[in-house]
MMTF fields as JSON, N, C-alpha, C and O atoms, coordinates in Angstrom:
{
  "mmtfVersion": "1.0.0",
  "mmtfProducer": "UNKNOWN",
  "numBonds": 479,
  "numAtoms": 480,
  "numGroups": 120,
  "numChains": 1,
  "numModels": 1,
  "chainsPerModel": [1],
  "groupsPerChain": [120],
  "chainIdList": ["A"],
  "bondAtomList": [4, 2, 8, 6, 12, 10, 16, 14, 20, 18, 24, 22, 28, 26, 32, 30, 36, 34, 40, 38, 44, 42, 48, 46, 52, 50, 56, 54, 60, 58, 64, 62, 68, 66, 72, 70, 76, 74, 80, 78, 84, 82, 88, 86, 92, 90, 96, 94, 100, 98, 104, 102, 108, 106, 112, 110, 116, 114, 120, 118, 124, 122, 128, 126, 132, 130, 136, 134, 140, 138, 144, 142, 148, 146, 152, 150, 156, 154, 160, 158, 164, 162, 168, 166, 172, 170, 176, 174, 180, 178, 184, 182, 188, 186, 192, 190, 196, 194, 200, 198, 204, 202, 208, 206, 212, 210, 216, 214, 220, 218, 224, 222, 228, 226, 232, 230, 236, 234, 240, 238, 244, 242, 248, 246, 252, 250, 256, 254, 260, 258, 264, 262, 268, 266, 272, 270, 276, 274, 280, 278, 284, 282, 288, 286, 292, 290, 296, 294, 300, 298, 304, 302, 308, 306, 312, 310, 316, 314, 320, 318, 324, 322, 328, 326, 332, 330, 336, 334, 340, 338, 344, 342, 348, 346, 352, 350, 356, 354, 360, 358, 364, 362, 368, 366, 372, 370, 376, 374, 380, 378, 384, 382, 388, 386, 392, 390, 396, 394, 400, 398, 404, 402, 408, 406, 412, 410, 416, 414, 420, 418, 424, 422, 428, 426, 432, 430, 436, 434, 440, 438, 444, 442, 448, 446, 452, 450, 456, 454, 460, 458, 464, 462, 468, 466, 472, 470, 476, 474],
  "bondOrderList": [1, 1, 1, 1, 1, 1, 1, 1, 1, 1, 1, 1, 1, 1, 1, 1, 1, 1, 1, 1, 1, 1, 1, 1, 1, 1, 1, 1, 1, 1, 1, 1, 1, 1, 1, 1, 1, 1, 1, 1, 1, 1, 1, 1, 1, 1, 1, 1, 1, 1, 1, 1, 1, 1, 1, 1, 1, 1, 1, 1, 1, 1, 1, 1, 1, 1, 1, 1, 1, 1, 1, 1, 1, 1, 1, 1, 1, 1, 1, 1, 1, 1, 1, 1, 1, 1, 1, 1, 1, 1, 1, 1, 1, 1, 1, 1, 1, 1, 1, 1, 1, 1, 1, 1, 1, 1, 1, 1, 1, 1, 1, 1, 1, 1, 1, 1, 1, 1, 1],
  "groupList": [{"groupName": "UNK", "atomNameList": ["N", "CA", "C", "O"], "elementList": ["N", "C", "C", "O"], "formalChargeList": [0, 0, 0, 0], "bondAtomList": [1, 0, 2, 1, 3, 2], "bondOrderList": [1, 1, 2], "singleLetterCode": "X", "chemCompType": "L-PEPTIDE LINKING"}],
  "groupTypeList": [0, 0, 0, 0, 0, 0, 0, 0, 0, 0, 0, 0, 0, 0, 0, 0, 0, 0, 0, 0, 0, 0, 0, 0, 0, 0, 0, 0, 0, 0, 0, 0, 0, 0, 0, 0, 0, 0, 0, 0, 0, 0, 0, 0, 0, 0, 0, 0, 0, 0, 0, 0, 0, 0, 0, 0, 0, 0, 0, 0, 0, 0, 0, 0, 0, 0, 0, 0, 0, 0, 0, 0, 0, 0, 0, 0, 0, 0, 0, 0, 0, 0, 0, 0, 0, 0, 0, 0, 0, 0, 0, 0, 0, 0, 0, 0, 0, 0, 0, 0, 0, 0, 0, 0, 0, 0, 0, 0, 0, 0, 0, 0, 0, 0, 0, 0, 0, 0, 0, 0],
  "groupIdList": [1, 2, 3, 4, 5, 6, 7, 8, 9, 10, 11, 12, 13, 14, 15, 16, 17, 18, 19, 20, 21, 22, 23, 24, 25, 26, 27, 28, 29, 30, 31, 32, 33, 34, 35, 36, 37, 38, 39, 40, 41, 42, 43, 44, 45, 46, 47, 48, 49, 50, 51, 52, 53, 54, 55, 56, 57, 58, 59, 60, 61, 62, 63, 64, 65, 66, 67, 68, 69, 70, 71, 72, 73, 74, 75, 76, 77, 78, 79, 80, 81, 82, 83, 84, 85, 86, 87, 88, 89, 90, 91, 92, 93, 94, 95, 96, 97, 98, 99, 100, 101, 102, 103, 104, 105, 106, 107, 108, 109, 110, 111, 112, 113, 114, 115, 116, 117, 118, 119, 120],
  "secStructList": [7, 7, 7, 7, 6, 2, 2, 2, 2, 6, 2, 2, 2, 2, 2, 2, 2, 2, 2, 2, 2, 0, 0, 0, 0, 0, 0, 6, 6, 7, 6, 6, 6, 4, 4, 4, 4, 1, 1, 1, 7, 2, 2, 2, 2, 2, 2, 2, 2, 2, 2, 2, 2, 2, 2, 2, 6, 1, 7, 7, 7, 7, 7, 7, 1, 7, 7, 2, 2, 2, 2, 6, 6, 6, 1, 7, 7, 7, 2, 2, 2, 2, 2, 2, 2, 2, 2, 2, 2, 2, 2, 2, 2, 2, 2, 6, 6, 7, 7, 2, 2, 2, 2, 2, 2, 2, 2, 2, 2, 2, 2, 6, 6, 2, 2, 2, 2, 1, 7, 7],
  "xCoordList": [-22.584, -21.159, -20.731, -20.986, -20.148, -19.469, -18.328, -17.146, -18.58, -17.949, -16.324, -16.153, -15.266, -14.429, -13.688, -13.495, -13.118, -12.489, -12.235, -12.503, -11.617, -11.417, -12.873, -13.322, -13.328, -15.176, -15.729, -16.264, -15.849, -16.625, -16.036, -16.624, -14.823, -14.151, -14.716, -14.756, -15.042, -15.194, -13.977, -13.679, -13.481, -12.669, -11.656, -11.637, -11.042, -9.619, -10.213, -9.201, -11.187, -11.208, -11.521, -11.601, -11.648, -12.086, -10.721, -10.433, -9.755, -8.352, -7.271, -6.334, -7.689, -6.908, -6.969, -6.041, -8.558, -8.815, -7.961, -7.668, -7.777, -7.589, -5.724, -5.115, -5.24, -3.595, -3.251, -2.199, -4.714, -3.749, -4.41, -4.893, -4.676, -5.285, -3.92, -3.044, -3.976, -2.546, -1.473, -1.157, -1.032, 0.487, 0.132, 0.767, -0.6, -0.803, -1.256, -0.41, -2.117, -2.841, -1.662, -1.332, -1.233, -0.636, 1.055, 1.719, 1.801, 2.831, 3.426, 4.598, 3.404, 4.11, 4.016, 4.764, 3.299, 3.261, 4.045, 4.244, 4.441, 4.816, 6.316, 6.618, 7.352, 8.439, 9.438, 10.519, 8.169, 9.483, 9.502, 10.417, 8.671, 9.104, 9.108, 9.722, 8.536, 8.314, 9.649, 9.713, 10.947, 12.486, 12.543, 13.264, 11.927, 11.951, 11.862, 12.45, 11.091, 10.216, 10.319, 9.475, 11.446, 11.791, 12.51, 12.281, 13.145, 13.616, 12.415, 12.411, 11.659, 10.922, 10.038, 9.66, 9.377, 8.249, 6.947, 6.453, 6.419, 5.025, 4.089, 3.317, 4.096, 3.117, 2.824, 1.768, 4.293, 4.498, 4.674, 4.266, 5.188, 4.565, 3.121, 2.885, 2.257, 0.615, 0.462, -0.044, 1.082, 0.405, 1.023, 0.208, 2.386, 2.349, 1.454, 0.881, 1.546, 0.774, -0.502, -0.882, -1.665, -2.747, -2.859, -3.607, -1.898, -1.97, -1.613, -2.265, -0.567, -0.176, -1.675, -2.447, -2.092, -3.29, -4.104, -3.909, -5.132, -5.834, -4.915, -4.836, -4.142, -3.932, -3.993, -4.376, -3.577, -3.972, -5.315, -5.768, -5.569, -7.46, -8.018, -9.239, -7.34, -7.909, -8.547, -9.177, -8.228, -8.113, -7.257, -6.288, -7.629, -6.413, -5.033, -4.678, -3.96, -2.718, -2.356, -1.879, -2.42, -1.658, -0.39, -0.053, 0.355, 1.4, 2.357, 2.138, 3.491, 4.318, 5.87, 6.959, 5.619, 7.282, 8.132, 7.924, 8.869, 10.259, 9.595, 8.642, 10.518, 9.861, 9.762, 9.764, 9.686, 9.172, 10.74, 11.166, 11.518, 12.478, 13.797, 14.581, 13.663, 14.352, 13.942, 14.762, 12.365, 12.1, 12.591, 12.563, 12.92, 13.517, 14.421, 14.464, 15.522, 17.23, 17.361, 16.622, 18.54, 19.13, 18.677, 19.355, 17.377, 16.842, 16.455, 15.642, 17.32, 17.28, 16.383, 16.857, 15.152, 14.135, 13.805, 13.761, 13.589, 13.059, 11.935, 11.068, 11.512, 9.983, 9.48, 8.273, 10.258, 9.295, 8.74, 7.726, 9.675, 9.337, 7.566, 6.451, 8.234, 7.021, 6.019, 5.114, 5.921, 4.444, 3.888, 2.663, 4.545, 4.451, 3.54, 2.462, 4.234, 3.224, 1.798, 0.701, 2.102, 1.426, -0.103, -1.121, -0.203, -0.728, -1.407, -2.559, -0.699, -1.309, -2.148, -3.024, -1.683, -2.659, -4.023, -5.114, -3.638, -4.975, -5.973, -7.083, -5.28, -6.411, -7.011, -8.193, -5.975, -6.436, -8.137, -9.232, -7.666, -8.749, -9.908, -11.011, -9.834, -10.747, -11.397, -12.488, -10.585, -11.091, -12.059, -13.162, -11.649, -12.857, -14.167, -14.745, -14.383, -14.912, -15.417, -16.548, -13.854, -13.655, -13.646, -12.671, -14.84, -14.809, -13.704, -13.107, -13.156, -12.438, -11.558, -10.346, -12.314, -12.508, -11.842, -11.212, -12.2, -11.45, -10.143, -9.109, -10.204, -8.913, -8.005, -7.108, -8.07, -7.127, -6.557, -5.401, -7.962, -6.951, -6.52, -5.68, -6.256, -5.505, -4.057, -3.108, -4.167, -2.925, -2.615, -1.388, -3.155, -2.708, -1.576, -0.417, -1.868, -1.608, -0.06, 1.057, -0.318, 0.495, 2.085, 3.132, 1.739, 2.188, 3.199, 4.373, 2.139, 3.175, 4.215, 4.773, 4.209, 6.029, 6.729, 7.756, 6.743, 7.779, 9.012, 10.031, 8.891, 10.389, 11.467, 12.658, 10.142, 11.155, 10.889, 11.383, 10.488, 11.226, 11.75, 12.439, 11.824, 13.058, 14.391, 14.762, 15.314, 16.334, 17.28, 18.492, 16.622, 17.572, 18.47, 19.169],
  "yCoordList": [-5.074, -4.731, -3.977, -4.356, -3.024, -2.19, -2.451, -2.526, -2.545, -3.273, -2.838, -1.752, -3.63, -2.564, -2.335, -3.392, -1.577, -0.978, -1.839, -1.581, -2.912, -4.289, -4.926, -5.654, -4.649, -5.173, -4.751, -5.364, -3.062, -2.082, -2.466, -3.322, -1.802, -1.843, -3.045, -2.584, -4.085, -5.17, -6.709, -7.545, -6.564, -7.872, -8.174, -7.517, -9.254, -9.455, -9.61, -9.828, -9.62, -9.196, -8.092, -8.03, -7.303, -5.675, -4.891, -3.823, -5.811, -5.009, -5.343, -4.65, -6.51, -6.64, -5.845, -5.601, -5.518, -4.896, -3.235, -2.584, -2.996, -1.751, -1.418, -0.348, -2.837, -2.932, -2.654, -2.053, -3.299, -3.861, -2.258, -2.364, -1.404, -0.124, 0.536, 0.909, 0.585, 1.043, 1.18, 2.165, -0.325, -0.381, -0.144, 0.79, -0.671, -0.625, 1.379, 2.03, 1.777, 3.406, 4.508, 5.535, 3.841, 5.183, 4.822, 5.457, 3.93, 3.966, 3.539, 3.794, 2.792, 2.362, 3.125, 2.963, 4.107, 5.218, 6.637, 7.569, 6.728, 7.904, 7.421, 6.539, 8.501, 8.256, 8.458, 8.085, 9.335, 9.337, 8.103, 7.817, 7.121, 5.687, 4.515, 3.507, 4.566, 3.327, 2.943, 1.715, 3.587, 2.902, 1.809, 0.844, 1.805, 0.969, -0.454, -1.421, -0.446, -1.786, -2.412, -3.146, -2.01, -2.04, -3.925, -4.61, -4.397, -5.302, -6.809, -8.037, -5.754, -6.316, -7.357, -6.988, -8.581, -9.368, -8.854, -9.077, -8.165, -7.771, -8.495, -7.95, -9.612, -10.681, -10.848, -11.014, -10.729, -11.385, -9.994, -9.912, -8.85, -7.615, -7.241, -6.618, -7.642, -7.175, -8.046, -7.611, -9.54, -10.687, -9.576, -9.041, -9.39, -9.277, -7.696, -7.531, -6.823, -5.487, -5.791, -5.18, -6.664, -6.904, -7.036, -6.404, -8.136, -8.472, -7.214, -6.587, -6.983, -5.486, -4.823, -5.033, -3.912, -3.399, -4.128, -4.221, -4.86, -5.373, -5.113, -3.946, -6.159, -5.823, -4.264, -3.884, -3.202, -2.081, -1.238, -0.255, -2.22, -1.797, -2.686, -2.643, -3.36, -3.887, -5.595, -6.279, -6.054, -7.514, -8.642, -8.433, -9.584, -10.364, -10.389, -10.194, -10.669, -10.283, -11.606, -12.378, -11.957, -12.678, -12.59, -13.469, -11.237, -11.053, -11.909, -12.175, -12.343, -13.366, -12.858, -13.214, -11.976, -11.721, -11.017, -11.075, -10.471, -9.56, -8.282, -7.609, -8.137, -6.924, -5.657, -6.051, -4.459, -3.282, -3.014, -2.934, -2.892, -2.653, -3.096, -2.468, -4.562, -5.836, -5.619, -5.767, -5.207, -5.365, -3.938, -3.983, -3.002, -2.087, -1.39, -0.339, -2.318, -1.881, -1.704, -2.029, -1.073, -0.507, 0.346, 0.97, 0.438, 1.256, 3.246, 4.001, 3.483, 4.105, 5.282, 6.234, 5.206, 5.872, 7.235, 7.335, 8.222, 9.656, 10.142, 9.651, 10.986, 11.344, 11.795, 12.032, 12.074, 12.572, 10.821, 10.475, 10.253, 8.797, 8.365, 7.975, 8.737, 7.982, 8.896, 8.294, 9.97, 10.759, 10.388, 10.442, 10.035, 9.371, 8.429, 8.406, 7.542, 6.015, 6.165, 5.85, 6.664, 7.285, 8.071, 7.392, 8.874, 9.607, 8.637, 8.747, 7.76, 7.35, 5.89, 5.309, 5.399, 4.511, 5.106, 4.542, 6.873, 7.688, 7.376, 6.905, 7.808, 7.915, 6.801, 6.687, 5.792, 4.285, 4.029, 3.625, 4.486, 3.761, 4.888, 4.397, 6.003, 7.234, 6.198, 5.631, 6.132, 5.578, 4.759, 4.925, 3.672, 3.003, 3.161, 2.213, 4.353, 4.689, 4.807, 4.835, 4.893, 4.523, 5.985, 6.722, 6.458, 7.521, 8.155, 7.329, 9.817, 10.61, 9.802, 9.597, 9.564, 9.243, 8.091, 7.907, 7.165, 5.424, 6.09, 6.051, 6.676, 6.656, 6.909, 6.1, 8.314, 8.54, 7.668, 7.681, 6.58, 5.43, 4.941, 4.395, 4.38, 3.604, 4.157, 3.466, 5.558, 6.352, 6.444, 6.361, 6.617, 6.526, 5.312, 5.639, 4.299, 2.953, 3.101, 2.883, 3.46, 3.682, 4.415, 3.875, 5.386, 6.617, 6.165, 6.451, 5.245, 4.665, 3.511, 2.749, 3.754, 3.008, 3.442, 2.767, 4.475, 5.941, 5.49, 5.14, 5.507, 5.19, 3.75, 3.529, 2.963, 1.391, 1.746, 0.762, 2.407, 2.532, 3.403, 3.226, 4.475, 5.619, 5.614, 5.21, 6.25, 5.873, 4.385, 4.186, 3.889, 1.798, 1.69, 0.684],
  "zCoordList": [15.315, 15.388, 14.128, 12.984, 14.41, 13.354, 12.117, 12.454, 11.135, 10.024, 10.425, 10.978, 10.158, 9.642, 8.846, 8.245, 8.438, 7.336, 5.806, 4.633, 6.473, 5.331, 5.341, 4.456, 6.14, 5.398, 4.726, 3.802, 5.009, 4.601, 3.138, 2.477, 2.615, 1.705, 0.62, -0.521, 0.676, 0.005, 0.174, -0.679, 1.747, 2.222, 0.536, -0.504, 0.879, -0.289, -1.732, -2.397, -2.522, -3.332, -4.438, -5.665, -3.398, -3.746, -3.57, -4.111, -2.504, -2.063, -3.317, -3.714, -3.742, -4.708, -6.244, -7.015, -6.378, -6.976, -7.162, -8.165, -5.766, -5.839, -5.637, -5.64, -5.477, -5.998, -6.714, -6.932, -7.891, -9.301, -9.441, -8.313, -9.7, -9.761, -9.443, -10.222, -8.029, -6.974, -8.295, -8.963, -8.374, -9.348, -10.831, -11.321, -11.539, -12.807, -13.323, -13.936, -13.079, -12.721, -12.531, -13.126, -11.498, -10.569, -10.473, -11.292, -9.622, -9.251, -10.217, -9.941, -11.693, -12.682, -13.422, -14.386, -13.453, -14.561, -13.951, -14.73, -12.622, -11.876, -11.407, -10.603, -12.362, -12.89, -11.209, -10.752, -10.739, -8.822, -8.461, -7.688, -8.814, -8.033, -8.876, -8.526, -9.845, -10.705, -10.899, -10.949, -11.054, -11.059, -9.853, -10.104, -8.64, -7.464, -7.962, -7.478, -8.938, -9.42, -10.866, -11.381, -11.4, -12.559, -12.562, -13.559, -11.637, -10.957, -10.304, -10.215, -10.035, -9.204, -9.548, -10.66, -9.276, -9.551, -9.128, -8.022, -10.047, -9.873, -9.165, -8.376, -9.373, -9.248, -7.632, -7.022, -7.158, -6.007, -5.434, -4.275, -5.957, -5.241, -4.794, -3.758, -5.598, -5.777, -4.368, -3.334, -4.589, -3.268, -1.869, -1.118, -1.72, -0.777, -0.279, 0.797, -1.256, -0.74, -0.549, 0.449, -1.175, -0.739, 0.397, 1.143, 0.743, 2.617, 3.292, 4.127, 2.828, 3.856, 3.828, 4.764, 2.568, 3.057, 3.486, 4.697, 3.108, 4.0, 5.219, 5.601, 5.937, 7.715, 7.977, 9.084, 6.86, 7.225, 7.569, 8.155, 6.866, 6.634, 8.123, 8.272, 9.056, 9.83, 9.369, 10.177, 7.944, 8.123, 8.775, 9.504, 8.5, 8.762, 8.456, 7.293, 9.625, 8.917, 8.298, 9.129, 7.416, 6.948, 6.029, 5.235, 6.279, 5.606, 6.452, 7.634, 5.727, 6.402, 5.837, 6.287, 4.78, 4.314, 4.942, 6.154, 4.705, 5.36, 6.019, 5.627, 7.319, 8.09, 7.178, 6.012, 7.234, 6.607, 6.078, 4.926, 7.516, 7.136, 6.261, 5.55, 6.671, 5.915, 4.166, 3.259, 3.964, 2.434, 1.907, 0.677, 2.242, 2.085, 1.745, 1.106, 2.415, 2.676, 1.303, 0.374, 1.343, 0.092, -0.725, -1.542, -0.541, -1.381, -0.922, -1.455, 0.098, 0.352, -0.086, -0.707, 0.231, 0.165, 0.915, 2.141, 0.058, 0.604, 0.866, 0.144, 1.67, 1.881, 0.955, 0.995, -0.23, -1.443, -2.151, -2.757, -1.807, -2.632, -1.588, -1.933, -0.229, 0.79, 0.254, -0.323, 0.265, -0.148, -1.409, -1.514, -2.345, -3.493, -3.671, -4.266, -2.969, -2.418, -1.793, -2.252, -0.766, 0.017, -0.826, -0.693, -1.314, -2.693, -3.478, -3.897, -3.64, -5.002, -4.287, -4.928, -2.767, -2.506, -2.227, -2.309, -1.74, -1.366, -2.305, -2.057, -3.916, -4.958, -5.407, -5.733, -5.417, -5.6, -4.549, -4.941, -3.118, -2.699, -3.061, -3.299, -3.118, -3.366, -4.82, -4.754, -5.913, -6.927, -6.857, -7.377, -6.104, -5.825, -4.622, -4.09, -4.424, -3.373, -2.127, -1.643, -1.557, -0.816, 0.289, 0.141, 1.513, 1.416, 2.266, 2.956, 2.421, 2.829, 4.44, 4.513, 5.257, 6.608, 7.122, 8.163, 5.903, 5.88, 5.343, 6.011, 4.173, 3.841, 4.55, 4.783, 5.129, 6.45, 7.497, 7.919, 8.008, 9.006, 8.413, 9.129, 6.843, 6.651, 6.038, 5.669, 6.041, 5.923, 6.904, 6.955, 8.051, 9.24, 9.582, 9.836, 9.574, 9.686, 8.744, 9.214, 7.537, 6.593, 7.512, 7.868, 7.586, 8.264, 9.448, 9.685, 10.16, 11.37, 11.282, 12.071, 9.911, 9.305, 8.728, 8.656, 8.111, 7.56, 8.301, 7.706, 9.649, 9.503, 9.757, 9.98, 9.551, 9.045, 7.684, 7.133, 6.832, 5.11, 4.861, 3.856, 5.311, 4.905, 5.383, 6.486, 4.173, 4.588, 4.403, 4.312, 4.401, 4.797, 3.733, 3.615]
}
């Protein structure tokens, strides 16, 4: 049977790996969004995005927090903010080598919630 994506990858502790990469690397240092998170509990950000990716990657869902849209509101978010994100989870997983092909379904996956976060 064919691995998938969250297997191949290295399952939840390779994903976490590539969070703390994600936020620490890329989105806290990149001034279009890092204001989002200035507020925010890191800690408990990293927990819940692990789960999100992984279920994106095709693991288990065990995310349990606020819908896409619910964690969102107010923050009225633009497609330059989503490409942003978007971008920098690309390089995150590229970083860890993660190849061209995977990345895409899980931008894919990504992709097909643009619009429970834009906008709210």
């Amino acid at each position: 049977m064919e691995q998938n994506l969250y297997e191949k990858v290295g399952g939840e502790e390779a994903i976490a790996k590539v969070v703390d990469y994600f936020y620490s690397e890329l989105v806290l240092k990149d001034d279009t969004v890092n204001h989002f998170f200035k507020e925010t509990d890191m800690e408990k950000q990293r927990r819940h995005q692990s789960k999100f990716i992984s279920f994106a990657l095709g693991g288990p869902n065990q995310y349990t927090g606020q819908s896409m849209a619910k964690a969102h509101e107010g923050m009225n978010l633009q497609p330059v903010h989503f490409s942003a994100i978007e971008k920098h989870l690309h390089d995150a997983l590229a970083h860890f080598g993660v190849d061209e092909r995977d990345i895409d379904t899980a931008l894919t996956k990504v992709a097909s919630l643009r619009d429970d976060i834009l906008y709210k």
